[in-house]
C-alpha positions as a Markdown table, in Angstrom:
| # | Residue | x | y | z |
|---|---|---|---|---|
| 1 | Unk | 2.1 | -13.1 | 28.4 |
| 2 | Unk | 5.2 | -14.8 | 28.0 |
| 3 | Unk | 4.7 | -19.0 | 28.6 |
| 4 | Unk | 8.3 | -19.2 | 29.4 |
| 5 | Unk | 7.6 | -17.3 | 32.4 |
| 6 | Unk | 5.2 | -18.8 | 34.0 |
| 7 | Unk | 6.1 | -20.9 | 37.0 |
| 8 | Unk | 6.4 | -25.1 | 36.8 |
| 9 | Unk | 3.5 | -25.3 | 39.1 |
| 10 | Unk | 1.4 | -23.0 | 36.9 |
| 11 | Unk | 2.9 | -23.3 | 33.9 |
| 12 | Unk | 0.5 | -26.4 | 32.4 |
| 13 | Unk | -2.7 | -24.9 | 33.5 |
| 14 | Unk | -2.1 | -21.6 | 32.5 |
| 15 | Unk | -0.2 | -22.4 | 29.2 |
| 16 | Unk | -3.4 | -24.7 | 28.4 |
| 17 | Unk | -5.7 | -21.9 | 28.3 |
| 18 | Unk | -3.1 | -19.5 | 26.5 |
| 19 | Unk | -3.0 | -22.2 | 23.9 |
| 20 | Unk | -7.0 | -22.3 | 23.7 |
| 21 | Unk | -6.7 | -18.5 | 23.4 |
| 22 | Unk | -4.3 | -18.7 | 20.9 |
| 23 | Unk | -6.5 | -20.7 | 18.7 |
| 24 | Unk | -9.1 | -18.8 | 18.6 |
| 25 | Unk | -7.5 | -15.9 | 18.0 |
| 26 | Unk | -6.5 | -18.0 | 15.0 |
| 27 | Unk | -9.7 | -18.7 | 14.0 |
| 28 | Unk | -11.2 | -15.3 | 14.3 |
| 29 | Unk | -8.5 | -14.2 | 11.9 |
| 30 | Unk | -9.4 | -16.9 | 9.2 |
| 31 | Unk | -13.1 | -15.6 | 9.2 |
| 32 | Unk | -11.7 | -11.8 | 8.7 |
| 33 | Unk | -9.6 | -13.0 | 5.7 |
| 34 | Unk | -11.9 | -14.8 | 4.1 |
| 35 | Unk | -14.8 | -14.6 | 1.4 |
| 36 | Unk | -16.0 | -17.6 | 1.8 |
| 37 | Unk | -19.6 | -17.7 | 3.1 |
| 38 | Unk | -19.8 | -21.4 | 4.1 |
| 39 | Unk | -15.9 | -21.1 | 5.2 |
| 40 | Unk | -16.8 | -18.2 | 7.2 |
| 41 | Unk | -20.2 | -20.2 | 8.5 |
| 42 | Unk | -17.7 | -23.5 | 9.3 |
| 43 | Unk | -15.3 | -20.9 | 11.2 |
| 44 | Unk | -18.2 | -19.4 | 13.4 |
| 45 | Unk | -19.1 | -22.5 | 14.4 |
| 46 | Unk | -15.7 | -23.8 | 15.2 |
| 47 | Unk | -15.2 | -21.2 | 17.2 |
| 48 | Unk | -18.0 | -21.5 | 19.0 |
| 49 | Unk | -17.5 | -24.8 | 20.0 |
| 50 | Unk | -14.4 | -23.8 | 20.8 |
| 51 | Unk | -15.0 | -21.4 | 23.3 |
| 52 | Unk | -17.9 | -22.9 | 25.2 |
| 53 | Unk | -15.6 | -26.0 | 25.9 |
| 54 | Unk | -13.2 | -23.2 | 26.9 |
| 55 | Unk | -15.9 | -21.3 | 28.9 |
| 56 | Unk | -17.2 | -24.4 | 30.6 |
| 57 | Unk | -13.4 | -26.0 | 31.5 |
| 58 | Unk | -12.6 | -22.3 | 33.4 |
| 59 | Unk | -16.3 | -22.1 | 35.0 |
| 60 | Unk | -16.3 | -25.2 | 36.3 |
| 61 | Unk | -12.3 | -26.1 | 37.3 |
| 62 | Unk | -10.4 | -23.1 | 36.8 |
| 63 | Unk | -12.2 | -20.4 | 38.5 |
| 64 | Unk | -12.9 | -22.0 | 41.5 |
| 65 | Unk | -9.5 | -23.2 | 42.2 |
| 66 | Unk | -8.6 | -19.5 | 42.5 |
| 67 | Unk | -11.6 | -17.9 | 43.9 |
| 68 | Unk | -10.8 | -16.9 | 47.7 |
| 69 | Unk | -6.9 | -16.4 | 46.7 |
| 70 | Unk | -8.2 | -12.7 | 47.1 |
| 71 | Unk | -10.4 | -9.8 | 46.3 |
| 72 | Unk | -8.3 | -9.0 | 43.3 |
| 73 | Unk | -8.5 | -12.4 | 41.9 |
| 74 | Unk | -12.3 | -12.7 | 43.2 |
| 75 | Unk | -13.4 | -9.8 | 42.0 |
| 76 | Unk | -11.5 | -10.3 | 38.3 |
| 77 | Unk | -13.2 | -13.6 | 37.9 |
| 78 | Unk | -17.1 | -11.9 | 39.2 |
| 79 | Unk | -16.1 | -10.1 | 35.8 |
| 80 | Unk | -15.4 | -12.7 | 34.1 |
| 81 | Unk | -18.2 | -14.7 | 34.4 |
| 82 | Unk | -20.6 | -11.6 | 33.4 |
| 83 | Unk | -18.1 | -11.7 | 29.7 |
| 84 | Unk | -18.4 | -15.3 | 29.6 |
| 85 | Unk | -22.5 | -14.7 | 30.1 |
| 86 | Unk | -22.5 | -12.2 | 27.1 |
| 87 | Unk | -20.2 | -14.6 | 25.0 |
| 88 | Unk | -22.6 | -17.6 | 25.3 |
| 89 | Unk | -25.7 | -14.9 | 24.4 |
| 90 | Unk | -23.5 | -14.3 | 21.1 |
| 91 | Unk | -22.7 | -17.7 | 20.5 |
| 92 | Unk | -26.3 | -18.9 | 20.9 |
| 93 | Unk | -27.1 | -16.1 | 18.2 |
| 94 | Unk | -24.6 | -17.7 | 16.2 |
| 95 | Unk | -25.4 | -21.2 | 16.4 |
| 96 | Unk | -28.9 | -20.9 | 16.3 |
| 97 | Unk | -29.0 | -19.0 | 12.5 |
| 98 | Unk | -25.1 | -19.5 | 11.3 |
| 99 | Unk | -26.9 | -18.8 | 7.5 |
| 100 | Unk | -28.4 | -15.8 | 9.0 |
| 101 | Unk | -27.3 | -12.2 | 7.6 |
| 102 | Unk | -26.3 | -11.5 | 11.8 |
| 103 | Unk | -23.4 | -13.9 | 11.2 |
| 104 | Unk | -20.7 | -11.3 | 10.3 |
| 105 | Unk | -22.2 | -8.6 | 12.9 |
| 106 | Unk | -22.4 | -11.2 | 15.8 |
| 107 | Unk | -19.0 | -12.7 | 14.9 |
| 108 | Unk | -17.3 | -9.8 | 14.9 |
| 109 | Unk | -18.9 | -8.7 | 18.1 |
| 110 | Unk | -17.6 | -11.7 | 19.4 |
| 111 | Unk | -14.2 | -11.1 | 18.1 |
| 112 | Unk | -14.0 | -8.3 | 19.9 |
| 113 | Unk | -15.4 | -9.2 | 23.0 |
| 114 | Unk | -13.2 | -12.5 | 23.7 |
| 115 | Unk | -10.0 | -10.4 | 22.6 |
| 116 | Unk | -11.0 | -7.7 | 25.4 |
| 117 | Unk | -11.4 | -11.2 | 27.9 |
| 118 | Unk | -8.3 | -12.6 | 26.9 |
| 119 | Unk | -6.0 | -9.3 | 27.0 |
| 120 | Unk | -7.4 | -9.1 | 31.0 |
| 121 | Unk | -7.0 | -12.7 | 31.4 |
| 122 | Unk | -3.8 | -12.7 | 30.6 |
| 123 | Unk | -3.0 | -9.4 | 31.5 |
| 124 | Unk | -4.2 | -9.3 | 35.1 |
| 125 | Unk | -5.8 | -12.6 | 35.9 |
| 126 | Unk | -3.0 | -14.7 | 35.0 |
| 127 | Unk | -0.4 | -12.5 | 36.4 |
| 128 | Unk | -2.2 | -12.3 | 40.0 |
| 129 | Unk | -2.3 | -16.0 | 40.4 |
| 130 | Unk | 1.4 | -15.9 | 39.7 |
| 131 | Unk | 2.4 | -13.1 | 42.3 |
| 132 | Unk | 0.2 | -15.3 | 44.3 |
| 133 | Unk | 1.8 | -18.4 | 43.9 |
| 134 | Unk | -1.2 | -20.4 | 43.3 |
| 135 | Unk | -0.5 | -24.0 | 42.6 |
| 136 | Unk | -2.3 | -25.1 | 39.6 |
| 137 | Unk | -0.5 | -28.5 | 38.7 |
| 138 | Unk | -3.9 | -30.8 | 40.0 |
| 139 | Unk | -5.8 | -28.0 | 38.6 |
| 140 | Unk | -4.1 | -28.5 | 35.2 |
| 141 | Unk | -4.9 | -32.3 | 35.1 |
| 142 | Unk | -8.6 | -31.8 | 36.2 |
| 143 | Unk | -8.5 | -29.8 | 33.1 |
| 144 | Unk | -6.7 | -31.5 | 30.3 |
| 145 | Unk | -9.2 | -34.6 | 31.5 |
| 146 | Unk | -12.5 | -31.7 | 31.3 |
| 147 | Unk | -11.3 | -30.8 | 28.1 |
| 148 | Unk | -11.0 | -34.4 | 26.8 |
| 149 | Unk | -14.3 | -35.3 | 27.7 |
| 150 | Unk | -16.3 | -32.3 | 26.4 |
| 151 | Unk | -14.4 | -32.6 | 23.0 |
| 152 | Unk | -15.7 | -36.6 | 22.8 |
| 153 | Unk | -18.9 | -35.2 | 23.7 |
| 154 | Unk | -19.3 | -32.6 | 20.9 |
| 155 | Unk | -17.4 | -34.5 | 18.2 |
C-alpha cells in the first residue's frame, strides 16, 4: 500500500503501523542473511518485542476503533486476532529457549505467518477503513502515546 494515498485523517495511524510492518520485515530479512547465531538469537528477540508491542497497540486501540464500521471490517479483524493468537504462541516459543535448536524453525514460521498478516492488513483491512472513511486521527495519537509507553516498559 501506497502511504501517499492514504487520506489526512488516516494517514498517521495507518502509516504508523505500515512503518512497524516495515521494520520487521527488515528484521526478518537480517536473520535470513545472516550466519551469526547470537546475531540471529539478538534479531528473534527484537522482533519479538517488536511485534507484541505491535500486537498489543492494534488489540487494544486500533481494532476497536474500527470494529462495528462493518461485517467486512468485523469479520477481518475476528481473523486477525486468531493470527495474532498464533503469533504470540510462536513468539513465546521463541523467547522462552532463543538458544534452543527450534529458533530457526519457529522464526521462520513466524516470518511467514506475520508476512501472510501484513499482506491482508494492508491489503484488505487497511483499504476497507479507507473506502469507509474511518477517521483515525485521535486513534493515531492514542497510539503513538501506547506505543511510547510499552517501549519505556520493555527497554
Amino acid at each position: 500500500m501506497d502511504k501517499s494515498k492514504i487520506p489526512a485523517d488516516q494517514a498517521e495511524a495507518l502509516g504508523a503501523l505500515m512503518d512497524d510492518h516495515r521494520a520487521v520485515k527488515k528484521l526478518f530479512k537480517a536473520f535470513k542473511d545472516t550466519e551469526d547465531r547470537n546475531e540471529k538469537e539478538s534479531i528473534a528477540l527484537e522482533v519479538c518485542h517488536q511485534l507484541t508491542v505491535h500486537a498489543t497497540i492494534e488489540e487494544e486501540i486500533f481494532y476497536p476503533a474500527l470494529r462495528g464500521a462493518g461485517d467486512d471490517i468485523d469479520d477481518m479483524l475476528d481473523e486477525a486476532q486468531v493470527e495474532h493468537q498464533v503469533a504470540k504462541d510462536l513468539i513465546a516459543a521463541i523467547e522462552g529457549d532463543p538458544a534452543g535448536d527450534m529458533l530457526e524453525a519457529s522464526f521462520t514460521v513466524l516470518s511467514e505467518y506475520v508476512a501472510h498478516h501484513i499482506e491482508e492488513e494492508e491489503g484488505e483491512l487497511f483499504k476497507n477503513v479507507i473506502r469507509e472513511k474511518i477517521s483515525l486521527r485521535d486513534v493515531a495519537q492514542a497510539m503513538a502515546a501506547r506505543k511510547e509507553e510499552l517501549m519505556q516498559e520493555t527497554a
